[in-house]
N, C-alpha and C positions, 0 to 999 in steps of 0.2 A: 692313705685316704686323700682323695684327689679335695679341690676345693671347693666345686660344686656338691659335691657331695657333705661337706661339713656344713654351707651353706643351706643344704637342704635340711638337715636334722635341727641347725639352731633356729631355724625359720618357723620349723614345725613345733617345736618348742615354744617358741615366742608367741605365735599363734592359739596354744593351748593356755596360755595367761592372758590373752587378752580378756578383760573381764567382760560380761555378759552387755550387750548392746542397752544403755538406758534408756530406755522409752521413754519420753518424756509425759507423752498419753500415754501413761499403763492403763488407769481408768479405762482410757478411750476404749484401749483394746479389749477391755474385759466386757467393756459395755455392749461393743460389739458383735462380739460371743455368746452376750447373752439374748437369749429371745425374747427376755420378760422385761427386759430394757425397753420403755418405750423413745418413742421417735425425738419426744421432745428433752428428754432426759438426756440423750444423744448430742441435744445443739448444747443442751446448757454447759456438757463439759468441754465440748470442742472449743465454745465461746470461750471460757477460762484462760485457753490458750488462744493468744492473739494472732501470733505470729502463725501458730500453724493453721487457724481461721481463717487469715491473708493466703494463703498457700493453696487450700482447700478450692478459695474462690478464684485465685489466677486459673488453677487447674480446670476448673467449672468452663472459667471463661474462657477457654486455650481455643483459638482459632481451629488446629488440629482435630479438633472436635466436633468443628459444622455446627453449633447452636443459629440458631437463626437467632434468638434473643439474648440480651443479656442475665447474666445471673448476679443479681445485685444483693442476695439473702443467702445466710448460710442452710434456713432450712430448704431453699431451692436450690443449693451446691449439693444435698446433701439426697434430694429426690432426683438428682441428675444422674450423679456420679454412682449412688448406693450404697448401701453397705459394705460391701464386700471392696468393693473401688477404693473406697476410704480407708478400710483395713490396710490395703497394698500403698496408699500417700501415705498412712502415718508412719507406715514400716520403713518407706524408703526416705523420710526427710529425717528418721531415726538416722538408720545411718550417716545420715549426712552431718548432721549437729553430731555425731561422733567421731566423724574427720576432716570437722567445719574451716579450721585453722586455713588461710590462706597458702601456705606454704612457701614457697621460697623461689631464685628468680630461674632456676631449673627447670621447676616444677610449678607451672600454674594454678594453683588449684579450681581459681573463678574460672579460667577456659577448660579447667578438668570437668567441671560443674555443667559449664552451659553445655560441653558436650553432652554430659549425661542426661539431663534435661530435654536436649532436643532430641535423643534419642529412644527415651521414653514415651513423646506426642509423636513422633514418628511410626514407632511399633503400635501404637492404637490407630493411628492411622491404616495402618498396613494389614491391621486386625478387621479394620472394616472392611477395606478392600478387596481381604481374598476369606471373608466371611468366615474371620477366626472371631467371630464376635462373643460377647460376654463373657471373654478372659480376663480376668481380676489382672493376672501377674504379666500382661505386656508390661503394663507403667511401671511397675516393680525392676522386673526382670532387666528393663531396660534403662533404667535410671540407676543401675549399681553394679552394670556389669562390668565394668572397668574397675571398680574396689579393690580389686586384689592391687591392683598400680597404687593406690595411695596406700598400704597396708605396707608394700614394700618400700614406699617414700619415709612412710612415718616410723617405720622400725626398723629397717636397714638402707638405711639413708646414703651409708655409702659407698655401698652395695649400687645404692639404684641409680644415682651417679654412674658408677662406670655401664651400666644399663642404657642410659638416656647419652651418653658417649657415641656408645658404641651405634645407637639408632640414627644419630644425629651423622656420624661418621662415616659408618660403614657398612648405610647402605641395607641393611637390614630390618627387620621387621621387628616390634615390642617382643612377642613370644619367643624368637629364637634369641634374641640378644639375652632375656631373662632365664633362660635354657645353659645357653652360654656362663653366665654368669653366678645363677643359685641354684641350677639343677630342676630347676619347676618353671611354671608358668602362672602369669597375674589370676587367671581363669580356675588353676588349680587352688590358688589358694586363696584365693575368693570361696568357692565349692567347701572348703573345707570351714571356714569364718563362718560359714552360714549354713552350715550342720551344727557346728559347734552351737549357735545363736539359735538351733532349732527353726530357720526358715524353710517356710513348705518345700516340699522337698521339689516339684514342679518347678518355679522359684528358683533354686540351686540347680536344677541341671539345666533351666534355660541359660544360665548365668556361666557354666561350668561350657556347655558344645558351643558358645555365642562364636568362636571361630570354625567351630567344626560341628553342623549338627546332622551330618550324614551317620556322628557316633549313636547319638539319640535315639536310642530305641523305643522309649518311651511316650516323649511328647516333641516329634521332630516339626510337625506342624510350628507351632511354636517358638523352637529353637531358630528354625529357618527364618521368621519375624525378626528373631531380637539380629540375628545375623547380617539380615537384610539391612535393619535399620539401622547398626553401627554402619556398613558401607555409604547408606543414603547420605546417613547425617554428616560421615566425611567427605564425599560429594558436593553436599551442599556446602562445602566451607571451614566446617566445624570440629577437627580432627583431635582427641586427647589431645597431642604433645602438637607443637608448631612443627618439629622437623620428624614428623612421621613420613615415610613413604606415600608419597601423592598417589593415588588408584588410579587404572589407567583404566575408563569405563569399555573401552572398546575390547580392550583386553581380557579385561573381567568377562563380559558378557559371550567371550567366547572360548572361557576356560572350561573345564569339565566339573571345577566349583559349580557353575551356574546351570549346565546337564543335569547335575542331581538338582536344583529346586525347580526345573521345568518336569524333571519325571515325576520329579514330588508333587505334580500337581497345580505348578503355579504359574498360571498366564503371564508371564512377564517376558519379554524383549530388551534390546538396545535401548529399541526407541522409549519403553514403557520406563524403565529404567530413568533416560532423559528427564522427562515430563515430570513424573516423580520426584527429579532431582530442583525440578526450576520450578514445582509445586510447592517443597517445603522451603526455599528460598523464598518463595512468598510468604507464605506465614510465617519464617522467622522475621520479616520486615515487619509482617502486622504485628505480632506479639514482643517488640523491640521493650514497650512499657508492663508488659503484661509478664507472660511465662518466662521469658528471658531473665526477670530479674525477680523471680522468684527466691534467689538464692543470697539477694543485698539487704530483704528486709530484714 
């Protein structure tokens, strides 16, 4: 039995023990679910919790967002964003307070973070743009699609070392190195963490094609967002790992990757791409005290 392949079985193993994600708003969740919850019932337990209250309103207030006004109250965070919006923040800052830990000087976790961050206001961004609008699980989808990377940081740590090696070395890309290495991919075993955890399944295959959603048969709309918006957000600067493979936009835009999302439907170019790119560069500027630092309160 070769060693990716032992890799692969103890991985899947490990993965079936990880214990059930603690929501810290269970309430919340419940509340939300329910219809006979009223509105204000809603603020009073979100209030309880502070920290996720602060989160709530960065979110409200995210540039990405285009409010022309400020949202200074959580019951007007809470008439902005929705129900169902709010459902997908507390799901995903779940996951986060459950692989909060900093990590180590390999693995960033703060730049693991802000990636994921700016690439969750990017896919709602992107949501508006090509009128994928009143999609709950962009901000989801797109704020925990790289999980499966801290999953293998935190459980096979040195395993993901020779992972981040061989990325940093040789010139390679995260998925084939992880291929190389445990026989899977961060994406696959993300997909699997979040069946396990029972997340909508919508949700888990945007998370699951985020490099390939020409697979998606289901919701490729979608998948092409969260896809788009990992490339954007590493465009704009903000890549997982510091020694990832720099994209080459000119390259990209004239791969047959980017054929399937023009036949899919979506108005985009070089130049559209560009603009794009020196658009969320601007709101990361503006949101420097804001959504940026979502993740230090």
């Amino acid at each position: 039995m070769n060693k990716s392949k032992t890799n692969t079985d103890k991985l899947i193993r490990t993965i079936e023990q990880i214990p059930t994600i603690p929501i810290i708003a269970n309430k919340i969740m419940g509340a939300i679910g329910n219809e006979d919850t009223s509105f204000k019932s809603l603020v009073g337990l979100i209030e309880k919790d502070q920290a996720l209250a602060i989160k709530l309103l960065k979110v409200a207030n995210s540039a990405f967002y285009g409010l022309l006004s400020k949202v200074s109250s959580l019951e007007h965070a809470l008439v902005v964003l929705g129900t169902k919006e709010v459902k997908s923040i507390v799901l995903g800052f779940s996951v986060h307070n459950f692989f909060s830990h900093n990590g180590n000087d390999t693995f960033d976790r703060t730049q693991f973070w802000k990636h994921s961050i700016i690439c969750s206001q990017v896919a709602k961004l992107l949501g508006r743009r090509f009128r994928v609008r009143n999609d709950e699980t962009l901000f989801l989808a797109g704020l925990i699609h790289d999980v499966g990377k801290v999953v293998i940081d935190q459980y096979f740590h040195e395993e993901f070392l020779e992972i981040i090696d061989l990325v940093s070395t040789g010139d390679i890309p995260f998925s084939k190195a992880e291929k190389k290495i445990l026989g899977t991919t961060h994406y696959q075993i993300a997909a699997k963490l979040l069946r396990q955890w029972q997340f909508p399944k919508k949700v888990t295959m945007e998370v699951l094609y985020h490099h390939a959603p020409w697979y998606d048969k289901n919701y490729e709309m979608s998948s092409i967002i969260i896809y788009l918006a990992n490339i954007l957000t590493k465009l704009a600067g903000y890549p997982c790992h510091p020694n990832e493979n720099q994209i080459d936009l000119h390259k990209f835009t004239n791969s047959k990757e980017f054929d399937f999302i023009i036949k899919s439907g979506f108005d985009i170019d070089y130049e559209t791409m560009k603009n794009l790119t020196n658009h969320i560069q601007e709101f990361i500027f503006q949101e420097a005290d804001n959504i940026m630092r979502v993740f230090e309160e």
